[in-house]
SESEZA-533405 format. One line per 10 residues: number of its first residue (from 1); for each residue x negated, y negated, z of C-alpha. Coordinates in Angstrom, 2 decimals, decimal comma. Example, Ala and Ser with C-alpha at 12.3 -4.5 7.8 and 13.67 -1.06 7.14 Angstrom:
1	-12,30:4,50:7,80 ~ -13,67:1,06:7,14;
//
This chain:
1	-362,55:-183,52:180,42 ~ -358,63:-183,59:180,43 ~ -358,88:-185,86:177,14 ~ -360,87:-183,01:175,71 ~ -357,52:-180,37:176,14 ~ -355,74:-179,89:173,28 ~ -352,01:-179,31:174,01 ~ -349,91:-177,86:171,45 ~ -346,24:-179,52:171,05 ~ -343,38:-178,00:172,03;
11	-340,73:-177,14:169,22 ~ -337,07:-175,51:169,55 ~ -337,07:-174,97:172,89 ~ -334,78:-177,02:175,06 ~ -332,87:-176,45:177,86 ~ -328,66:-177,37:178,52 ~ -326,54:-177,25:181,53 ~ -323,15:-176,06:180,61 ~ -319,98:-174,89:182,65 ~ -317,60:-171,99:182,50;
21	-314,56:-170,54:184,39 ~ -315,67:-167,89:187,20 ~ -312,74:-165,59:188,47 ~ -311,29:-167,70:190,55 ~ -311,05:-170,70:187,94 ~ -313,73:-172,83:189,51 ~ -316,01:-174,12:187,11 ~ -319,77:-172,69:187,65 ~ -322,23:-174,85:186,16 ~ -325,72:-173,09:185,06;
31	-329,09:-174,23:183,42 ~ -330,04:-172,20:180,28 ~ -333,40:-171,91:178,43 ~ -332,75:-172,46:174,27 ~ -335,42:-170,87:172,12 ~ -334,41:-171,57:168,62 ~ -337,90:-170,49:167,43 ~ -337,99:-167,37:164,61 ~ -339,85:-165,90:167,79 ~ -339,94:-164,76:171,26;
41	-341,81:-166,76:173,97 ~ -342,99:-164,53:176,80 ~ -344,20:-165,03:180,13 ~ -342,05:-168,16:180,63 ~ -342,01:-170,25:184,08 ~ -339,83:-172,80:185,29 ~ -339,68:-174,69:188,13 ~ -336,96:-177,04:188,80 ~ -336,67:-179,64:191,42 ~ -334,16:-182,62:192,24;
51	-335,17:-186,06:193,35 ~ -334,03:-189,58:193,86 ~ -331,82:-191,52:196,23 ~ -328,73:-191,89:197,38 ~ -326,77:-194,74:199,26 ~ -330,45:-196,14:199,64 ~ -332,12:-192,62:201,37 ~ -334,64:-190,64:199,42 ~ -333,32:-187,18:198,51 ~ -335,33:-184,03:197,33;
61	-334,06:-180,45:196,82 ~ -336,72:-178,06:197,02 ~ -338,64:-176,65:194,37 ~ -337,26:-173,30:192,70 ~ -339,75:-171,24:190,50 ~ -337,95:-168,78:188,07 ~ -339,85:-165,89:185,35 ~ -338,43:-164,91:182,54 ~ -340,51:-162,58:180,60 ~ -339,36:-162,65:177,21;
71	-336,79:-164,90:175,58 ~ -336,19:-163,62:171,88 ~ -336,54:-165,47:168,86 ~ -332,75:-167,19:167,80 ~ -331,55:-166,22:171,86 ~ -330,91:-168,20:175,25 ~ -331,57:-167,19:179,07 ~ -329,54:-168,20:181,76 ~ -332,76:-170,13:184,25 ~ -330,33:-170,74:187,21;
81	-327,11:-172,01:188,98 ~ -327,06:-175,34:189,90 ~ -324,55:-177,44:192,53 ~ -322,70:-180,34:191,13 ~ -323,84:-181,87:194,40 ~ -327,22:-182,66:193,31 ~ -325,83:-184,13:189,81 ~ -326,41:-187,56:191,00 ~ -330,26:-186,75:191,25 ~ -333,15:-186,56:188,74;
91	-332,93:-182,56:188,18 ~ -336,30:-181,74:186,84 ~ -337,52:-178,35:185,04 ~ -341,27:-177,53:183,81 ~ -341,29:-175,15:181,20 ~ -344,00:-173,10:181,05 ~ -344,61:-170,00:178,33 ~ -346,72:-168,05:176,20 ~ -346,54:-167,52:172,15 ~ -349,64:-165,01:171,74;
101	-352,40:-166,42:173,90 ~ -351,44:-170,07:173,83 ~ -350,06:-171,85:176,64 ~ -346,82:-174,36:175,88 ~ -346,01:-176,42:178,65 ~ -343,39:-179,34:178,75 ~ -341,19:-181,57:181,69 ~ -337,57:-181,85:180,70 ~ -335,80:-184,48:183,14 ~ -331,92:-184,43:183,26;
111	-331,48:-188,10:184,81 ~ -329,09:-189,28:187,15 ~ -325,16:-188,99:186,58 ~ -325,85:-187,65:182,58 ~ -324,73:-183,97:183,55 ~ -320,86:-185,08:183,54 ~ -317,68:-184,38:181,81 ~ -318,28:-187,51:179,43 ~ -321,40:-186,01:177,78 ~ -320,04:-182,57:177,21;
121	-320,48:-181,61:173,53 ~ -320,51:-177,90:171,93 ~ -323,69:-175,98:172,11 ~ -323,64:-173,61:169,74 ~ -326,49:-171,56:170,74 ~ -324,84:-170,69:174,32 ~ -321,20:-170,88:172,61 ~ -320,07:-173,38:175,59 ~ -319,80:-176,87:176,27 ~ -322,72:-178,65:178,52;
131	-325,16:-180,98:178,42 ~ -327,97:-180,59:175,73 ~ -331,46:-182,15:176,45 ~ -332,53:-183,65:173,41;
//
């Protein structure tokens, strides 16, 4: 029955995790939800979760679940904050949202020890450097 679901593709919507100054000059590092589509996507969920291991122990963060009800065509929405502590982990983020009555749904995976200073580039879209998923 599953093989008989058609699921549509996902197209110009990504995520990035990018940094900026707060007020008291500490960099603040968020996750932001891209939709370079020529229209809004609407009821949007994401959940995000970290796993993997580290110096041999499994680690997990717990799962956050975040709505966003509209992101406009050509715009960006700030998902959440996330700690520089759990960089070292798989930091995953399902992307869930609605374009009329269709359903897009797809798992973007940041892997471990990508979100760092050497894989900064400009992201125009949010006007900041960070880390792009491609």
């Amino acid at each position: 029955m599953n093989k008989d679901i058609i699921k549509p593709d996902v197209k110009n919507v990504t995520l990035a995790v990018a940094y900026e100054k707060n007020l008291l000059n500490q960099d603040e590092w968020k996750v932001y939800l891209i939709n370079n589509n020529d229209f809004p996507i609407e009821n949007t969920l994401v959940a995000s979760r970290g796993y993997g291991e580290k110096d041999g122990e499994e680690q997990r963060t717990s799962t956050l679940r975040h709505f966003l009800e509209t992101v406009d065509a050509k715009s960006w929405a700030i998902v959440e904050s996330i700690d520089p502590k759990v960089f070292h982990l798989n930091n995953e983020y399902w992307v869930s949202y609605y374009i009329g009555r269709e359903i897009y749904d797809k798992r973007f995976v940041f892997v471990p020890d990508t979100i760092c200073e050497e894989n900064l580039v400009f992201i125009s879209e949010i006007q900041k450097q960070g880390i792009l998923h491609s």
